[in-house]
TISEVEX-276082 format. One record per atom (N, C-alpha, C): x, y, z. Coordinates in pm, whole numbers, plus 50000, padded with zeros to 5 digits. Layout:
N
XYZ ...
END
This chain:
272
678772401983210 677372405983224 677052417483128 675932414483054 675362426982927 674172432083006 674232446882995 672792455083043 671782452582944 670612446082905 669642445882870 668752459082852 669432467582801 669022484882744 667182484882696 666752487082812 664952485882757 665192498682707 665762508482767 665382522782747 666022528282617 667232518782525 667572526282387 666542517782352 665962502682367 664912500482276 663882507182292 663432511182348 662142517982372 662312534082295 663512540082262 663782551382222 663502551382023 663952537282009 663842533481852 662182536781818 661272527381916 660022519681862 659402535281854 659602541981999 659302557081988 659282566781905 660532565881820 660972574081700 659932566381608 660262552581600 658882549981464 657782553281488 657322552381586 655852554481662 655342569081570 656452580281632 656512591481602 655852593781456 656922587881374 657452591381225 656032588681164 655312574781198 654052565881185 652932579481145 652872584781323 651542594981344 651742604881278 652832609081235 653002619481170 652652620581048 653102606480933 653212603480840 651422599880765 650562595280869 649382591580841 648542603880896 649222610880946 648322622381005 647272615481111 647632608081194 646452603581306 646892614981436 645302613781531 644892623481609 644552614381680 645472608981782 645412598881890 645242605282060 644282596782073 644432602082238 644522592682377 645772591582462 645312581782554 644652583282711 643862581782731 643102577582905 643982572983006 644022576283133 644582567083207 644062568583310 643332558583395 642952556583521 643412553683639 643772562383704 644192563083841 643532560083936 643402549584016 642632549684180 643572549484277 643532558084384 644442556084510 645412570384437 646822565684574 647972570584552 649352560484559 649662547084475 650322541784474 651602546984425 652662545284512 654222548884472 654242548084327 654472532784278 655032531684199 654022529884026 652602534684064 651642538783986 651682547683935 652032557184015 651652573383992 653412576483857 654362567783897 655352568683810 655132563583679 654642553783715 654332544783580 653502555783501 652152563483537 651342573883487 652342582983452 653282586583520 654352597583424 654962591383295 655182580483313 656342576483212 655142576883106 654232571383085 653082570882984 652872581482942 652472595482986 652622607282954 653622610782897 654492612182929 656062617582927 656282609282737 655982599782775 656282590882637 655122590282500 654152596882538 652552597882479 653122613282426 653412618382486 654352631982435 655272635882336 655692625382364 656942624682259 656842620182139 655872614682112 655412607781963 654472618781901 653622626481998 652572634981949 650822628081963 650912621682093 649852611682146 649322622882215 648042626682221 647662636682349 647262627782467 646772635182622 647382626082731 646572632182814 645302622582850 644912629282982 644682621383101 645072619183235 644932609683321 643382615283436 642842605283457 641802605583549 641802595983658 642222604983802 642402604283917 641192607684043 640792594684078 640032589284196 640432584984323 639742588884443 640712585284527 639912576384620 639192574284689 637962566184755 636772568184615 636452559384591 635472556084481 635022537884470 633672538684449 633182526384474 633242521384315 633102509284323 633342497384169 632032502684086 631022506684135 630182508584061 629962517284006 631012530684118 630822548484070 631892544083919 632962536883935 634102537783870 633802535583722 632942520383721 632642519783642 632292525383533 630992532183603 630552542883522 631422556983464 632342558883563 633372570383527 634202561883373 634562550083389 635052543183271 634392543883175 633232538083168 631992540383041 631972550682976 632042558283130 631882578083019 633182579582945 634352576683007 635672581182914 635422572482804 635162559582796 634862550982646 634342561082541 633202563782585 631912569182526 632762583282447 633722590482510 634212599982392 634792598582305 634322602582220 635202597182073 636872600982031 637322612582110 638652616982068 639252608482195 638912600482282 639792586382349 639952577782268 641472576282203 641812565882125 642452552982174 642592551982326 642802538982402 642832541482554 642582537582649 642112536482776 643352524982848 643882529582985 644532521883073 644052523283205 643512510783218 643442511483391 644402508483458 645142515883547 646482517483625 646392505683731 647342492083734 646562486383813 648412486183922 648282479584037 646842475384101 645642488284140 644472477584140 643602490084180 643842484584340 642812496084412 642362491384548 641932473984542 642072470184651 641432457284715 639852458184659 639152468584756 637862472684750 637252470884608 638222474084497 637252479084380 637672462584327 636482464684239 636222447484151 636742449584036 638352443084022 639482453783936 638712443083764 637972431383774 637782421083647 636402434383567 635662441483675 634512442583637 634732456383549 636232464083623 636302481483514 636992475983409 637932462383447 638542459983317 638062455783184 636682453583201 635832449283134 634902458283054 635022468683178 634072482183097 634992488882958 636392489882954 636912493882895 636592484282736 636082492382607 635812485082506 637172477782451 636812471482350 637992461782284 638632469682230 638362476582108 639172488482023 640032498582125 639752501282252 640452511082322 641622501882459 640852489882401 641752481582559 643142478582513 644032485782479 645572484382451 646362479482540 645892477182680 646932465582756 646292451182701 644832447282647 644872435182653 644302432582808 644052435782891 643462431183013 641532427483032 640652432482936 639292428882941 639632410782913 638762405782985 638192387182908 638202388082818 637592396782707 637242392882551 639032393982520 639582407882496 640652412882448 641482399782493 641962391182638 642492384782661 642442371582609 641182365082596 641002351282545 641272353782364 640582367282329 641712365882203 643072365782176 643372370582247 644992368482267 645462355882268 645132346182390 645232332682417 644842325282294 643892324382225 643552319882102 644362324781988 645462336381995 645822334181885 645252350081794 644552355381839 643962361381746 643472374881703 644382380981835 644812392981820 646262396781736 646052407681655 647892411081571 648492419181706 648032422781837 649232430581907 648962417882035 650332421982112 650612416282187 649912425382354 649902416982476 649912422182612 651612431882630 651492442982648 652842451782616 654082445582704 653552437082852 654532430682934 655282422782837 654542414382733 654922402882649 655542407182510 655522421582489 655982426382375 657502434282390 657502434482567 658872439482556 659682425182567 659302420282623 660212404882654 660312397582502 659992400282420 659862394582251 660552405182202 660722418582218 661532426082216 663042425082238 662872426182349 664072423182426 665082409982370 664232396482371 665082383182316 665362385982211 664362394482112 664882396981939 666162405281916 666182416482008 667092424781989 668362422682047 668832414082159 669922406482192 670122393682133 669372386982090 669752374482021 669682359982082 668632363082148 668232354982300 667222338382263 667872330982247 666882322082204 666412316582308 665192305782317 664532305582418 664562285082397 664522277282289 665092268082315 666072260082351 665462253982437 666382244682528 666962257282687 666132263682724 666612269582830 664992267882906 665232268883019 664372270683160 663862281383154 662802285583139 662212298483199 661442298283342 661412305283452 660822309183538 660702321383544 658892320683554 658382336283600 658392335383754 658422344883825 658082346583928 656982359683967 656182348184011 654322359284019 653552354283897 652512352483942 650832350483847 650062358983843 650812371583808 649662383683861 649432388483688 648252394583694 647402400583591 648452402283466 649252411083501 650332423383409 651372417283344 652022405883395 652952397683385 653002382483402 653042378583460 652842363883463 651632359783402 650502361583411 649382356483327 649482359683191 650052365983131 650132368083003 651442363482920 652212362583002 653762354282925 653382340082934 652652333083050 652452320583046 652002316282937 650732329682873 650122324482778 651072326782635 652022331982659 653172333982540 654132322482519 654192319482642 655812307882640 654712296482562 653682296582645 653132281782619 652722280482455 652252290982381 652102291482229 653932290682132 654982294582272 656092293282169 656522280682212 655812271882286 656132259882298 657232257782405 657642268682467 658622268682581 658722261182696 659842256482782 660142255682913 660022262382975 658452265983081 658492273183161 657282267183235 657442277083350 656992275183504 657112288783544 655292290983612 655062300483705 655172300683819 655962304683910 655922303984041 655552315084137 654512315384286 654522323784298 654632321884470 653942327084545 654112323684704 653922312584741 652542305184696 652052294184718 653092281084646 654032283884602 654592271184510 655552266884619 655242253784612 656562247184727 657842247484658 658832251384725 660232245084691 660532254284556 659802263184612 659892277384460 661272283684440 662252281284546 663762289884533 664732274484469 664092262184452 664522255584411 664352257484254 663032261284179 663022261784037 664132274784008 663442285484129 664362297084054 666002297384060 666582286984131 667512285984108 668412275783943 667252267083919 667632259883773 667522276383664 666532282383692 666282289183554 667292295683493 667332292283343 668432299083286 667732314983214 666762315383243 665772327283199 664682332383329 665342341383383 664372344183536 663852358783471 662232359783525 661412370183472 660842372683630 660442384783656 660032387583807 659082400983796 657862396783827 657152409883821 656122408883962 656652406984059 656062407584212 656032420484254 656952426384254 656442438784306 657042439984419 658262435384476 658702430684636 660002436384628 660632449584661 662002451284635 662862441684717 664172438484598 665372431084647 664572419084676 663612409684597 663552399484647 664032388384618 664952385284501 665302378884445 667192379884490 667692375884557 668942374984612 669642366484486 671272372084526 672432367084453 672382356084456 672142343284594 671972333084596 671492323784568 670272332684520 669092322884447 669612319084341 670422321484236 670032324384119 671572314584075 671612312483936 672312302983889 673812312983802 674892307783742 675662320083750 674852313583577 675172325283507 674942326683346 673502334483319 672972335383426 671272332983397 670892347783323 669812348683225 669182360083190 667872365483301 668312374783316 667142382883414 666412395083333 664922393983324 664062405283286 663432408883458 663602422583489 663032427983658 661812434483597 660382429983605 659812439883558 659002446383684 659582446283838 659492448383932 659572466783961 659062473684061 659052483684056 658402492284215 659532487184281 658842493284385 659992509184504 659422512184606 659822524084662 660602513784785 662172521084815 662702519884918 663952529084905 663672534085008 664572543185093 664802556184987 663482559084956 662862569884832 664032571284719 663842551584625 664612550784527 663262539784450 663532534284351 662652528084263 663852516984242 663332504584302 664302494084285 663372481784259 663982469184184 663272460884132 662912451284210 662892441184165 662132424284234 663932417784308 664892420684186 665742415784179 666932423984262 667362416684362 669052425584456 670012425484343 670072441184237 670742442684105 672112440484160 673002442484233 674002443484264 675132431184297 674372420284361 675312408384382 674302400384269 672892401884260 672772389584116 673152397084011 673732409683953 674432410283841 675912403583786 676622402483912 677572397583909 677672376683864 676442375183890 676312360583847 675652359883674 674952369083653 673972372683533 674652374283401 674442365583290 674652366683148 674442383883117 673142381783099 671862394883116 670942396183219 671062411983217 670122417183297 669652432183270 668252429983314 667422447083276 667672453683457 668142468083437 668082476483512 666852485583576 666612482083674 665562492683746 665672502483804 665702518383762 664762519483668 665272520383518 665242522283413 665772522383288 665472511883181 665042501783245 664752486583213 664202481683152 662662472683160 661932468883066 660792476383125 660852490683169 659512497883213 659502507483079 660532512183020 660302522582929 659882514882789 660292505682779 660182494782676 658562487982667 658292485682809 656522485982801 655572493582748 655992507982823 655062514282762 655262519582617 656882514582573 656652520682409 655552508882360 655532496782416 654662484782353 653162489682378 652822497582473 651822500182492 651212511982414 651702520082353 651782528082239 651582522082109 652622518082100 652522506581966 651482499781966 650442496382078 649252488382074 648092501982035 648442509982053 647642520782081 647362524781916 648422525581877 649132528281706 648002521781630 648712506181628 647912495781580 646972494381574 645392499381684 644052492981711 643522508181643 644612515881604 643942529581548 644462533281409 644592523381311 644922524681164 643582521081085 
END
């Protein structure tokens, strides 16, 4: 079994990131939108900072706590509207309550560096954006830098949610791949995830993915991230499915630090 090191890749793209802003003299700034107090949100908002830091990105997060879709909105519009915001993240999940399609939308194209507005997204799907959704840039990452080819193997995602699964689907399916989304609703779903020779998991469900499920050789990306027993553990039970696993990414260390260098790098890019 090989550790799948998100965190030395993410240390490289960082250093270029760095060398980049320095070298062109850019004066970058990133947004980040907070609603609620989610565990494993409020971390994710550190690591973005922490890493927005380190290149010489300035960093300011804006935190709401009961707020209606319509106040929010408008709180979004106004951060657009300043000119030294050089890209905007809405921290998701949001609340239930808030209408998470309608802020993602407020956020303009030039500043939307996850890729989550309709416009930013259907260009993507078409082809026609130069950066990638950052979930999809570490996993292209990741296969490039181990040597991971993707023909003739099985992929299963597990989850159709916004961040991850909706956006690799739309990746595998342009690289012409074997794959399948699975998520609660799929019958006989521990049956695919047991063929896959490429298991991806971004549910959000600690330890849900058991030793048993899983096939021995298989590559695992966890891009899972949740709180138990005040630790940060993935989708995937690391401990007995490592022992069956070709590859596998570690939670935490994994493909979370590796995101947000992609999410930087998007940040880079939409500001040359």
């Amino acid at each position: 079994m090989k550790i799948l090191d998100g965190e030395k890749l993410s240390e490289r793209i960082l250093n270029n990131l760095r060398k980049e802003i320095r070298s062109r003299r850019l004066k970058l700034k990133l947004a980040v939108v907070l609603v609620g107090d989610d565990f494993a949100s409020k971390i994710f908002v550190r690591q973005k900072q922490k890493a927005a830091k380190k290149i010489g990105v300035d960093f300011q997060s804006f935190r709401f706590n009961k707020i209606k879709s319509e106040k929010l909105k408008k709180e979004v519009k106004k951060i657009a509207q300043d000119q030294l915001v050089s890209g905007i993240v809405i921290q998701l999940p949001l609340p239930k309550y808030i209408n998470s399609k309608e802020i993602l939308n407020a956020v303009p194209q030039k500043k939307d560096i996850d890729i989550l507005s309709e416009v930013n997204f259907d260009n993507f799907s078409k082809g026609k954006l130069n950066i990638l959704p950052p979930t999809v840039g570490a996993v292209s990452w990741l296969l490039k830098a181990y040597k991971i080819k993707l023909k003739n193997k099985k992929i299963i995602v597990v989850g159709a949610g916004r961040l991850v699964g909706k956006p690799l689907s739309v990746w595998f399916k342009r690289q012409k791949s074997d794959f399948r989304i699975v998520d609660e609703k799929t019958k006989n779903k521990d049956s695919f995830i047991k063929k896959a020779d490429i298991l991806i998991s971004g549910v959000g469900k600690p330890n849900l993915i058991k030793g048993n499920m899983v096939k021995n050789g298989v590559i695992i990306i966890d891009f899972g991230g949740s709180k138990l027993d005040d630790k940060v553990v993935g989708d995937i039970d690391f401990k007995p499915v490592s022992k069956k696993a070709s590859y596998i990414t570690p939670v935490p260390g994994g493909v979370g630090p590796l995101t947000v260098a992609c999410l930087l790098n998007n940040l880079v890019r939409l500001n040359l």
